[in-house]
SEDREN-537095 format. One line per field, with one value per residue (C-alpha): residue number from 1; residue in three letters; x, y negated, z. Coordinates in steps of 0.25 Angstrom, whole numbers, plus 5000, padded with zeros to 4 digits. Layout:
BEGIN
num <- c(NUM / ...);
residu <- c(ala / ...);
xx <- c(X / ...);
yy <- c(Y / ...);
zz <- c(Z / ...);
END
This chain:
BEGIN
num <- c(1 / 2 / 3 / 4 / 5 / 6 / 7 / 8 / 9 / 10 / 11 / 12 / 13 / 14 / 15 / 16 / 17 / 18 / 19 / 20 / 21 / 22 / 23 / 24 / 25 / 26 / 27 / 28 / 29 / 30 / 31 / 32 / 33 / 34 / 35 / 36 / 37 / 38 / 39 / 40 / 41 / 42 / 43 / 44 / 45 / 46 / 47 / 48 / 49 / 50 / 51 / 52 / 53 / 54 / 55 / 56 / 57 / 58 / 59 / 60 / 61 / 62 / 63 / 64 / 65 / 66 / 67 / 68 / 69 / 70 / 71 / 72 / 73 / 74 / 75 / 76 / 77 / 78 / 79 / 80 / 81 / 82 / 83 / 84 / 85 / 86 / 87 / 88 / 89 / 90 / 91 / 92 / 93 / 94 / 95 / 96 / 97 / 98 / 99 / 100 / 101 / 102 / 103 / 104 / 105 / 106 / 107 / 108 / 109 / 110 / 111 / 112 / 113 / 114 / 115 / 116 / 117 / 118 / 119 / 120 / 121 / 122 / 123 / 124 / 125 / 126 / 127 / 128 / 129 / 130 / 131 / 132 / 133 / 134 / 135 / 136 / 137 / 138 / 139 / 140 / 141 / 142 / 143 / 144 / 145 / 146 / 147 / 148 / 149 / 150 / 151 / 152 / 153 / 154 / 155 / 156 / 157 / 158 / 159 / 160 / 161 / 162 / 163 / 164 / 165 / 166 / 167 / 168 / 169 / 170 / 171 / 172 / 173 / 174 / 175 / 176 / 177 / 178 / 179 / 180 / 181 / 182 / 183 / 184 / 185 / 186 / 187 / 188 / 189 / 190 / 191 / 192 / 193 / 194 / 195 / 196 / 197 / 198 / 199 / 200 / 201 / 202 / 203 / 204 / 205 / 206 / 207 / 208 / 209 / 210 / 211 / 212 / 213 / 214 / 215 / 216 / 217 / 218 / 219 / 220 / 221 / 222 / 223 / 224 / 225 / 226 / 227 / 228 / 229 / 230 / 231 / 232 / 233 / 234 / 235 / 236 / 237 / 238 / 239 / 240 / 241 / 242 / 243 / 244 / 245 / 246 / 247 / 248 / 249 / 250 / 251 / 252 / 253 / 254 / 255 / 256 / 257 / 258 / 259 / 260 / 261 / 262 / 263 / 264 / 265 / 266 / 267 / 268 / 269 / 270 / 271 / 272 / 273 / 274 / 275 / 276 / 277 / 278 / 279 / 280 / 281 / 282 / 283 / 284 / 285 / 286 / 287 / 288 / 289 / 290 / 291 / 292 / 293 / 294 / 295 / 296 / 297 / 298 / 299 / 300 / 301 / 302 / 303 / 304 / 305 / 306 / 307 / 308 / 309 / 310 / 311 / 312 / 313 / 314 / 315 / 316 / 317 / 318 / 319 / 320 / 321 / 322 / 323 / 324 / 325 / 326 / 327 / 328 / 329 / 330 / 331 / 332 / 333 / 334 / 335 / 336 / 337 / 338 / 339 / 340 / 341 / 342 / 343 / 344 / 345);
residu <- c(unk / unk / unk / unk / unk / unk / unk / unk / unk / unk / unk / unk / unk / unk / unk / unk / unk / unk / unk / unk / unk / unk / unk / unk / unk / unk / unk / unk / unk / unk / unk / unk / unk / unk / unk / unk / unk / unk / unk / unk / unk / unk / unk / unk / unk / unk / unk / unk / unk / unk / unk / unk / unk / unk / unk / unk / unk / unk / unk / unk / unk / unk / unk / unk / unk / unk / unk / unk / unk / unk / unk / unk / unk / unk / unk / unk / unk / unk / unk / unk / unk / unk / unk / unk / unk / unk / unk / unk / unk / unk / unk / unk / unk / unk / unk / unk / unk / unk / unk / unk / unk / unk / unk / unk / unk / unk / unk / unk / unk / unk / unk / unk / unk / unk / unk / unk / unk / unk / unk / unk / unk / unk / unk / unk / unk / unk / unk / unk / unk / unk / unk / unk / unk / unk / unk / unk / unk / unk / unk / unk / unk / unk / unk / unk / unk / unk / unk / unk / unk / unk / unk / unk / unk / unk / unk / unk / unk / unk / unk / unk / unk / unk / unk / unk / unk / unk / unk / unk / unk / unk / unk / unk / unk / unk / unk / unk / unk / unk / unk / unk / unk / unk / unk / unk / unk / unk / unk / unk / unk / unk / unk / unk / unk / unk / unk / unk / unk / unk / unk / unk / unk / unk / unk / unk / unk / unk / unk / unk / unk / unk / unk / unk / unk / unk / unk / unk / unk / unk / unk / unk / unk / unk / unk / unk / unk / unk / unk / unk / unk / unk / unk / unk / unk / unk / unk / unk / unk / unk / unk / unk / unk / unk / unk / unk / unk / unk / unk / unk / unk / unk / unk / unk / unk / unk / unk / unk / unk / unk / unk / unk / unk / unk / unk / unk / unk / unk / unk / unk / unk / unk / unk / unk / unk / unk / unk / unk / unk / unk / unk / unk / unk / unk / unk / unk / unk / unk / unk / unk / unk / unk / unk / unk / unk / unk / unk / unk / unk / unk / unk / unk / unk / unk / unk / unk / unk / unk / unk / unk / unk / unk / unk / unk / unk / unk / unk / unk / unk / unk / unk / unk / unk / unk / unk / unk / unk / unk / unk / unk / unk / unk / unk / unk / unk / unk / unk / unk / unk / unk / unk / unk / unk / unk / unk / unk / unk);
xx <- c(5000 / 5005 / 5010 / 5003 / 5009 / 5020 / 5026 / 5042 / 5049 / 5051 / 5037 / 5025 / 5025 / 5015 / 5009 / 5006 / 4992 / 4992 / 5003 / 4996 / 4996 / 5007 / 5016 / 5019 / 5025 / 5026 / 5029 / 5035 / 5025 / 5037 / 5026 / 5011 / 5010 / 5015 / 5003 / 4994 / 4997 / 4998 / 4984 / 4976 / 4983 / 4979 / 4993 / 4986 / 4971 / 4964 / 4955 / 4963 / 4976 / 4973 / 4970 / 4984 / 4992 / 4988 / 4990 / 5004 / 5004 / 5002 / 5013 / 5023 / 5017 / 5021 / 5033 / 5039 / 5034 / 5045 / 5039 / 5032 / 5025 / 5014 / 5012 / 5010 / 4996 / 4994 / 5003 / 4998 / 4983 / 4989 / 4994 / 4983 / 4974 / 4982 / 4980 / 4965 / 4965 / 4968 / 4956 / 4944 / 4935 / 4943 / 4939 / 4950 / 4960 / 4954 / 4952 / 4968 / 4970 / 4962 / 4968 / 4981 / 4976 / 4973 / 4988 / 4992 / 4982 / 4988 / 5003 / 5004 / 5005 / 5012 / 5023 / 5035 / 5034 / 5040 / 5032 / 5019 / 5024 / 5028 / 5013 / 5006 / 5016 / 5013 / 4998 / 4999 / 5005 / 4995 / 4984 / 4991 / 4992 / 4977 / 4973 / 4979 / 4972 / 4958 / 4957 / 4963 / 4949 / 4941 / 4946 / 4943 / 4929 / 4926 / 4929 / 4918 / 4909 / 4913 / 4911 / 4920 / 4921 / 4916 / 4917 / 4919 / 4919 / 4928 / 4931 / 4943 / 4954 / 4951 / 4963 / 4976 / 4980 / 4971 / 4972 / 4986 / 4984 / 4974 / 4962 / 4949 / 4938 / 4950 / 4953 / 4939 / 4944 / 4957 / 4953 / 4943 / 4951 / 4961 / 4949 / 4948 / 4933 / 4937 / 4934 / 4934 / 4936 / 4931 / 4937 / 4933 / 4943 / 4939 / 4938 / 4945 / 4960 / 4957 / 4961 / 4953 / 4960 / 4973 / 4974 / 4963 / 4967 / 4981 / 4980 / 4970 / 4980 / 4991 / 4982 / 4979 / 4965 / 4956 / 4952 / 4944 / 4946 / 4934 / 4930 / 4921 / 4909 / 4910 / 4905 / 4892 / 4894 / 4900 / 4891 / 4880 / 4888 / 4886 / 4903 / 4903 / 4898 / 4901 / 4909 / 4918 / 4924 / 4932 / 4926 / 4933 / 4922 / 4911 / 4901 / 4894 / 4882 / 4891 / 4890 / 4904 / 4914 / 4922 / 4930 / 4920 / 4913 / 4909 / 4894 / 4894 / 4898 / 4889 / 4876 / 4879 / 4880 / 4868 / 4862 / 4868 / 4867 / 4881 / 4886 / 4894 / 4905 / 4914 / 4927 / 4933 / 4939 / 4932 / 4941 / 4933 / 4922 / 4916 / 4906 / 4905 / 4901 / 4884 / 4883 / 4891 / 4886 / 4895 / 4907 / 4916 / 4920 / 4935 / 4933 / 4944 / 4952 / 4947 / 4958 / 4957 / 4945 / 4949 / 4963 / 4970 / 4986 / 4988 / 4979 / 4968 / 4953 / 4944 / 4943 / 4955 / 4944 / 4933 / 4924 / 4926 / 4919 / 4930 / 4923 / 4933 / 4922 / 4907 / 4898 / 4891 / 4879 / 4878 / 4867 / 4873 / 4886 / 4883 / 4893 / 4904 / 4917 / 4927 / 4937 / 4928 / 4917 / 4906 / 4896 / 4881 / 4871 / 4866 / 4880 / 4877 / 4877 / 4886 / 4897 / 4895 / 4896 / 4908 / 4916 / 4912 / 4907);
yy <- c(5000 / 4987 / 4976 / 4965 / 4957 / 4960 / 4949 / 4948 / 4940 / 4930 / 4930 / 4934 / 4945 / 4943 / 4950 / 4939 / 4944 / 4932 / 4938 / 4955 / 4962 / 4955 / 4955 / 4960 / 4952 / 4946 / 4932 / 4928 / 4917 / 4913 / 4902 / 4902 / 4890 / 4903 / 4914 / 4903 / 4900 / 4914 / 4917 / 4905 / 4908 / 4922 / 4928 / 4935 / 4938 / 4948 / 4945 / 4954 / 4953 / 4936 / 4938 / 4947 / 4937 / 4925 / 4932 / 4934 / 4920 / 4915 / 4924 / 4918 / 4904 / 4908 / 4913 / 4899 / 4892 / 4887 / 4873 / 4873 / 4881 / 4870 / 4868 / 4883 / 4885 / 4872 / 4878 / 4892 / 4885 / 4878 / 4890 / 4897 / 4886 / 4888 / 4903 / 4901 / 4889 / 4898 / 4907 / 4904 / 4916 / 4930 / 4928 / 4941 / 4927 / 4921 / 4935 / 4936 / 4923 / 4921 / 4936 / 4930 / 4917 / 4924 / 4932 / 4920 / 4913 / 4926 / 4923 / 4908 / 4908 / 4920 / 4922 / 4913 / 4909 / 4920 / 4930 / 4924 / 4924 / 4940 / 4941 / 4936 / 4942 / 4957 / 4953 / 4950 / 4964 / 4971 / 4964 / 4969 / 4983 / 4983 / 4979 / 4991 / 5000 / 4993 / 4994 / 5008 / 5010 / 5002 / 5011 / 5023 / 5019 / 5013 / 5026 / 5035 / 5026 / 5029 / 5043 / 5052 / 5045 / 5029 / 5019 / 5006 / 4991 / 4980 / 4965 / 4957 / 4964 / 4971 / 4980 / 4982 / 4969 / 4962 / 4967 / 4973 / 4986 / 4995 / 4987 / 4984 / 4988 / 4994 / 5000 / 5008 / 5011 / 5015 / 5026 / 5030 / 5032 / 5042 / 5049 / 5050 / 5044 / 5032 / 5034 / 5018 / 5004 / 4994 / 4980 / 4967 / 4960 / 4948 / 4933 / 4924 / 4928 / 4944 / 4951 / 4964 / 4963 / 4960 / 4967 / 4977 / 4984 / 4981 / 4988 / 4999 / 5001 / 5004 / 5014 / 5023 / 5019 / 5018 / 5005 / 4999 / 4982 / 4974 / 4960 / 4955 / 4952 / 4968 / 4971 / 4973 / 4982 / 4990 / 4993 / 4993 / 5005 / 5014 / 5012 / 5008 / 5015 / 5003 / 4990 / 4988 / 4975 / 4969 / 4956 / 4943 / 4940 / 4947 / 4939 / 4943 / 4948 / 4957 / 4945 / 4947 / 4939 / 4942 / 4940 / 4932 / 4941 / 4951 / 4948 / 4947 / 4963 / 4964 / 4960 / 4971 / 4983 / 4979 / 4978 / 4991 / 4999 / 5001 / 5000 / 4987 / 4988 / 4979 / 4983 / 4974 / 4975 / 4970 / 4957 / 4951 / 4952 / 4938 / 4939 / 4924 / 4921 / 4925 / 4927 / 4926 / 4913 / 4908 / 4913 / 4902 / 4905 / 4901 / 4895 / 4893 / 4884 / 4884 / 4887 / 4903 / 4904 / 4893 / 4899 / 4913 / 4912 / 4900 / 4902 / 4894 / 4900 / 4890 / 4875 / 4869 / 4859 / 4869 / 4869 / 4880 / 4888 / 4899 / 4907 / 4916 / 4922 / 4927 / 4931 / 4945 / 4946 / 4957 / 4963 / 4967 / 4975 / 4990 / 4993 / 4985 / 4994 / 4990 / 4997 / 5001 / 5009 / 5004 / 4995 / 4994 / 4982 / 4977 / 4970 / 4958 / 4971 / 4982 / 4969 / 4964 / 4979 / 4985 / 4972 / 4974 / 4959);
zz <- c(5000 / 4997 / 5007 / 5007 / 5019 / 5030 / 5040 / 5043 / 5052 / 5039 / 5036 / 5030 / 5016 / 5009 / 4996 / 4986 / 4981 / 4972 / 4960 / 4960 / 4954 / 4944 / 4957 / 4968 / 4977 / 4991 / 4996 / 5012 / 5019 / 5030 / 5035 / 5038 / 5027 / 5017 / 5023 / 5023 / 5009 / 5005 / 5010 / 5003 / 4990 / 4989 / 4992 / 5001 / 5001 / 5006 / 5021 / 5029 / 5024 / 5025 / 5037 / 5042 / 5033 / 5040 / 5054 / 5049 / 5046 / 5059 / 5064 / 5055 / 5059 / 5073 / 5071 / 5064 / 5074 / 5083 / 5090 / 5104 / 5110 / 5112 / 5098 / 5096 / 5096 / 5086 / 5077 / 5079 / 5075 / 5063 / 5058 / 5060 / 5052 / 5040 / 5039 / 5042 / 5031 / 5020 / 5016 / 5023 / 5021 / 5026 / 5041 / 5043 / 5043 / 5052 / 5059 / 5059 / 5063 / 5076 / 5078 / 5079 / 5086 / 5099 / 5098 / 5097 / 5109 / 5118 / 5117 / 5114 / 5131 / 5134 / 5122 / 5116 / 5102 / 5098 / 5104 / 5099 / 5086 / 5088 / 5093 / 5082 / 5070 / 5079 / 5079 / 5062 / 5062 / 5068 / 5060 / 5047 / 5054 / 5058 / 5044 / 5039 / 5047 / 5045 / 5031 / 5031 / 5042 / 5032 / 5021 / 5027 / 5031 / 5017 / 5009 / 5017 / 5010 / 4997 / 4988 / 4979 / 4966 / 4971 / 4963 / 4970 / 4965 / 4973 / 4969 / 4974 / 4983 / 4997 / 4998 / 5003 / 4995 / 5004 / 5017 / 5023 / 5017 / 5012 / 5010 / 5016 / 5002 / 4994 / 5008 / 5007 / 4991 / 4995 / 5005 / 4997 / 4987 / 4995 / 4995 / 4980 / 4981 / 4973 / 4958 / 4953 / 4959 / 4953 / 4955 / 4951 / 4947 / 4957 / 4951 / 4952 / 4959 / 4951 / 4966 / 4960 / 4948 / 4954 / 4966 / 4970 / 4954 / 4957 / 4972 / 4968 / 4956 / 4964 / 4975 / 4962 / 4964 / 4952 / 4950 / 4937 / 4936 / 4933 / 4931 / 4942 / 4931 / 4927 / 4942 / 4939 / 4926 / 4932 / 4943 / 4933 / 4925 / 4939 / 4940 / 4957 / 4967 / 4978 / 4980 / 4992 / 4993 / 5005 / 5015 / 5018 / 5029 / 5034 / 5040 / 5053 / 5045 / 5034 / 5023 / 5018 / 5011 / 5000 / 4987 / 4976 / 4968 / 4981 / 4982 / 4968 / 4969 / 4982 / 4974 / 4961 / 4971 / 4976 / 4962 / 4958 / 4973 / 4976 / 4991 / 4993 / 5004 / 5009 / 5017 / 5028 / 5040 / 5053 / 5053 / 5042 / 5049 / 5054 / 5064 / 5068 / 5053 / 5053 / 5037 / 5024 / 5022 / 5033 / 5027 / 5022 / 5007 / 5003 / 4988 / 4983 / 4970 / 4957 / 4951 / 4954 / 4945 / 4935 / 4932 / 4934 / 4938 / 4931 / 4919 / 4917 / 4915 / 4912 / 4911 / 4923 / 4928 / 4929 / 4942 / 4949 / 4960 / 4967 / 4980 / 4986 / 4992 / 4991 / 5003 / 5001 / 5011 / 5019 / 5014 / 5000 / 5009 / 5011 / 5021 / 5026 / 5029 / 5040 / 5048 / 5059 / 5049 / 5038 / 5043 / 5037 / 5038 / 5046 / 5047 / 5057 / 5066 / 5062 / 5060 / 5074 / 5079 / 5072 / 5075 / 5089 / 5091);
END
């Protein structure tokens, strides 16, 4: 499985998701300034693995900081802005961040400045290591929903390249493949960055795992064609009510398996989950330049001046989501319940 992050005493390594599948290559972030630009330029994506790489910030931040220990918390609150500036829609950074806030709160009286930045570097750590482990459990979960032969559709990229290993939807794919039930993954190509088309081919490609590339606007042909028997797709936020965030062009994919029946899943570990947000509605959706839609790496698509429209993001209500696979099991609606319960709030 590939590496998609690791932290050294001289920084951050990151994978640099912008240049798949053309290259692969990864860049050093020696400040929080770098992880807080990775992150918003796409360098890295992916709700969870946002969320551990700005944890990782925060420990580098720490670690260069060498003023007084009065100022400390200030600049423990700056850094800590900057990396929750970046994207404003995975609540798995913000997760990650409060997560290392009270680390940070339990050690600010007791330990030197060395030792709270040993503390928050070992709390990072962990977080990478737990992810792991959750989308291998997510995986494992996911597949017993799937039979010999499935056909499965996906859009954007919800696999290791996203988190720190494994994946969270193409966790469910993955494990289900070791278990020769996957006969074809379909993935949409995902307007207007192409992270199917780039990442979740180039990913499934390398796994051996048979995958069919698609435009987004081909997803409903080949539903009607009886070619997919269910769509999984990953979550950036899951609303108290199961409304659930995701890459643009989800709902779009949520409303045809509804027309056509097919069971529409979404995979994600119990740290997207948002209980103090009521409904999808709620959810602040990060829109992004215009640019990305009206050119493609430099080459330019349409008219330069053209008014553009660029939601990261689209809500899908709850009611359109058949199961919603976490580490802990599959919940079923109602989800204002079966949330609340299996996150134990």
């Amino acid at each position: 499985m590939i590496k998609t992050l690791d932290f050294t005493d001289d920084g951050v390594t990151i994978l640099d998701q912008s240049l798949l599948p053309e290259k692969v290559e990864y860049i050093k972030c020696r400040m929080v300034e770098d992880v807080a630009g990775a992150i918003k330029a796409l360098k890295v994506r992916g709700a969870p693995l946002i969320g551990v790489t700005a944890a990782f910030g925060l420990a580098l931040a720490m670690a260069a900081y060498e003023n007084d220990s009065d100022t400390m918390p200030q600049y423990f609150a700056q850094a800590k802005a900057q990396l929750a500036s970046t994207r404003p829609t995975a609540v798995n950074l913000f997760w990650a961040l409060e997560r290392m806030e009270q680390v940070f709160k339990a050690a600010y009286n007791n330990g030197s400045r060395k030792q709270i930045g040993a503390l928050l570097k070992d709390e990072a750590i962990k977080m990478l290591n737990e992810d792991i482990a959750v989308n291998q459990a997510i995986g494992a979960k996911g597949q017993e929903l799937l039979a010999a032969g499935s056909r499965l559709m996906t859009i954007c990229n919800a696999g290791a390249l996203a988190t720190c290993g494994y994946g969270t939807a193409l966790g469910v794919i993955r494990a289900a493949a070791r278990q020769g039930k996957i006969d074809r993954v379909w993935a949409c190509e995902t307007r207007p960055v192409l992270q199917g088309a780039r990442l979740t081919v180039w990913e499934l490609m390398e796994d051996k795992i048979p995958v069919t590339l698609i435009s987004d606007n081909m997803a409903a042909y080949v539903m009607q064609l009886g070619q997919v028997d269910a769509v999984i797709v990953g979550a950036d936020r899951i609303a108290a009510n199961g409304d659930t965030a995701n890459k643009i062009g989800t709902y779009g994919l949520a409303v045809l398996a509804a027309y056509h029946h097919l069971p529409f899943y979404v995979a994600a570990p119990l740290s997207t989950l948002d209980l103090q947000t009521g409904e999808g509605v709620d959810i602040p959706i990060e829109e992004r330049p215009g640019d990305e839609i009206r050119q493609y790496r430099g080459v330019q698509l349409t008219v330069p001046q053209a008014d553009v429209f660029n939601p990261a993001f689209d809500i899908t209500p709850q009611h359109l989501i058949s199961g919603i696979i976490t580490e802990k099991g599959v919940l079923k609606p109602p989800y204002i319940e079966t949330l609340k319960q299996m996150s134990g709030k």
